[in-house]
Steps between C-alpha positions, in 0.01 A plus 500: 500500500631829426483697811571840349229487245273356738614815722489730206108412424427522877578844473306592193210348692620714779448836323231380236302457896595816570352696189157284557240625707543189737862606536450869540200396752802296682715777522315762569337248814851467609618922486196555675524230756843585627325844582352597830164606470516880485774442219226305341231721471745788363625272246144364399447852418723575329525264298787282602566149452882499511868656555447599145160688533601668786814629311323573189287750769793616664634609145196680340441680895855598481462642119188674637680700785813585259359841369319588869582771678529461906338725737715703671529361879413677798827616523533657186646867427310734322770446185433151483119582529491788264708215265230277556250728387685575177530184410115393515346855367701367188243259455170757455633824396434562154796550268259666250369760781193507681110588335313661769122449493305840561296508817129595462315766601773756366351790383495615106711781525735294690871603380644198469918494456622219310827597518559553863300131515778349271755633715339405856483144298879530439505598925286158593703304239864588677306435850431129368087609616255206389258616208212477745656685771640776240175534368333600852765736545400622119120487619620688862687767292234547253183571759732765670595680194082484386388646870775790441395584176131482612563749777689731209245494258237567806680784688540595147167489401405710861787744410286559140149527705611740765650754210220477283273585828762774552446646150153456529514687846719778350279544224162574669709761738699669217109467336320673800745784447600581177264353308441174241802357299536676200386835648757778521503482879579147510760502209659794647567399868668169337720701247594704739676188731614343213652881402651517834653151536692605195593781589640442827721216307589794283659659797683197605193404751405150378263422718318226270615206638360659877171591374477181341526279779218695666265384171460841359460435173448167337659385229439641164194333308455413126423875435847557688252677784552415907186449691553703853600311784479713756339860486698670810828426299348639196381820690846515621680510182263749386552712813865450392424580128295822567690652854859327562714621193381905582619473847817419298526753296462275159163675439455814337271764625124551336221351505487450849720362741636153427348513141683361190509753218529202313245249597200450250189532695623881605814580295616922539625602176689796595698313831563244231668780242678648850644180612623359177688834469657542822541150633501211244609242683231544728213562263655139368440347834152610512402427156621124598272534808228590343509173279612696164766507256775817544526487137148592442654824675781503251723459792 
C-alpha cells in the first residue's frame, strides 16, 4: 500500500470537507465551541465562524478607521482642538461658495447687497462654518439689516409728514397775513427772504446752511419754487431785507427809511439816478438785493 498517496487523498478529503457545508458546519461548531459564551454571542453577530472571519473583520474595521479623525481628549490644547476643527469643516464647506436662501417676510424695497453677501460667504468659508449654521447667521444678519432699514424709511417717512404739516402750517399764517399765493402780498414777503438770504451771502454772511436746518424753506419744486417752512423765519429775513442793510449804511436815502430805490414793487427813480452816480458799487449791491440784474442798470 502506498502510504503517501493514501496520505495525499486523505488530505484532499480533508479540505474538499472543509469547502462543504458539513465541513464548514464542523468548523465553525468547533471556533465557536472553544468560545465562552459572551465571546459567542459577539461572534454570532457578527458573523464569525473562524480565525479567518474574525480577521477578515478586523481588516475591513481597520480600513474603516484609516481616514477617521480622533476627538481631541479631555486634555487637549486649544491648537490641537482648533486643528481638529479644521480638519472636519473640510468635509462640508463648499469649495464652490455658499447660496444663501432669502428669509421671508423681507420687505419689497428691501436693499439687498449681494456683494457684501459674497464676501461674508468668503468670512464663513475661512471659519470652516457648516452651510446650515452659515445660513442662520445669513438669515440673523439679514432680519437686522430689514428692521434698520424699516426704521429709516419710517423716521423717514415721519421726517416728510411733519414738513409737509410745517408748510402747510406756514402757509395758512403767511395766508392770514399777506394774502393768497399768487397775490402781491404773498409773493412779496417770500421774495423778499429769498432777496435777503442772498444778499447777506453777498456780504460774506452765508447763513443758508443755518436757516436751513431750522426748515425755512423747502427744497425747490418742479417750478424751481420753495414752499415756506416756517413763517417767523420768513418774516425775519424780510425784517432783514427791508430794515438791517439801512442801519448799515448800504441803503440810500428816499423813499422812506429802509426802502430800496431799486426794488420793483416801489422803485425811486431819482435815488436810483443819485446812487448809480455817486456810489456804484453800492447801487450794485442793491440792485443784487433787490433780485435784478446790474446790467439792466448799465452798470
Amino acid at each position: 500500500m502506498d502510504l503517501g498517496n493514501a496520505d495525499g487523498v486523505a488530505g484532499d478529503k480533508i479540505a474538499g470537507d472543509l469547502n462543504n457545508d458539513e465541513g464548514k458546519q464542523a468548523v465553525s461548531g468547533d471556533f465557536l465551541s472553544s468560545l465562552n459564551e459572551d465571546q459567542r454571542g459577539i461572534a454570532q453577530e457578527n458573523g464569525w465562524n473562524g480565525i479567518g472571519s474574525v480577521i477578515e473583520g478586523y481588516q475591513s474595521l481597520n480600513a474603516k478607521f484609516s481616514d477617521s479623525v480622533a476627538l481631541p481628549g479631555e486634555g487637549a490644547s486649544d491648537e490641537q482642538r482648533a486643528e481638529f476643527y479644521q480638519s472636519v469643516s473640510k468635509t462640508w464647506t463648499p469649495s464652490d461658495g455658499y447660496s444663501f436662501a432669502m428669509p421671508d417676510g423681507l420687505p419689497e424695497d428691501f436693499p439687498y447687497d449681494q456683494d457684501f453677501a459674497k464676501e461674508a460667504g468668503d468670512w464663513f468659508k475661512d471659519a470652516g462654518l457648516h452651510p446650515n449654521a452659515a445660513q442662520a447667521l445669513h438669515d440673523k444678519w439679514i432680519g437686522k439689516m430689514a428692521e434698520a432699514h424699516g426704521q429709516s424709511v419710517e423716521a423717514a417717512n415721519e421726517r416728510i409728514q411733519a414738513q409737509a404739516e410745517a408748510v402747510d402750517t406756514a402757509h395758512r399764517e403767511l395766508v392770514k397775513e399777506y394774502g393768497e399765493p399768487g397775490t402781491d402780498g404773498y409773493n412779496n414777503v417770500v421774495a423778499k427772504a429769498d432777496r435777503a438770504m442772498n444778499n447777506l451771502t453777498a456780504q460774506g454772511i452765508d447763513v443758508n446752511g443755518w436757516f436751513a436746518e431750522k426748515g425755512i424753506l423747502s427744497d425747490a419744486d418742479d417750478n424751481g419754487l420753495q414752499q415756506v417752512a416756517d413763517p417767523v423765519a420768513v418774516k425775519l429775513l424780510a425784517f432783514i431785507h427791508d430794515r438791517a442793510f439801512t442801519e448799515d449804511g448800504l441803503s440810500p436815502g428816499g423813499g422812506g427809511a429802509g426802502s430800496n430805490p431799486f426794488d420793483k414793487t416801489n422803485p425811486d427813480l431819482a435815488a436810483q439816478s443819485s446812487l448809480i452816480r455817486s456810489d456804484p458799487d453800492r447801487a450794485r449791491s442793491l440792485i443784487t438785493a433787490a433780485g435784478r440784474e446790474p446790467k439792466q442798470f448799465y452798470l
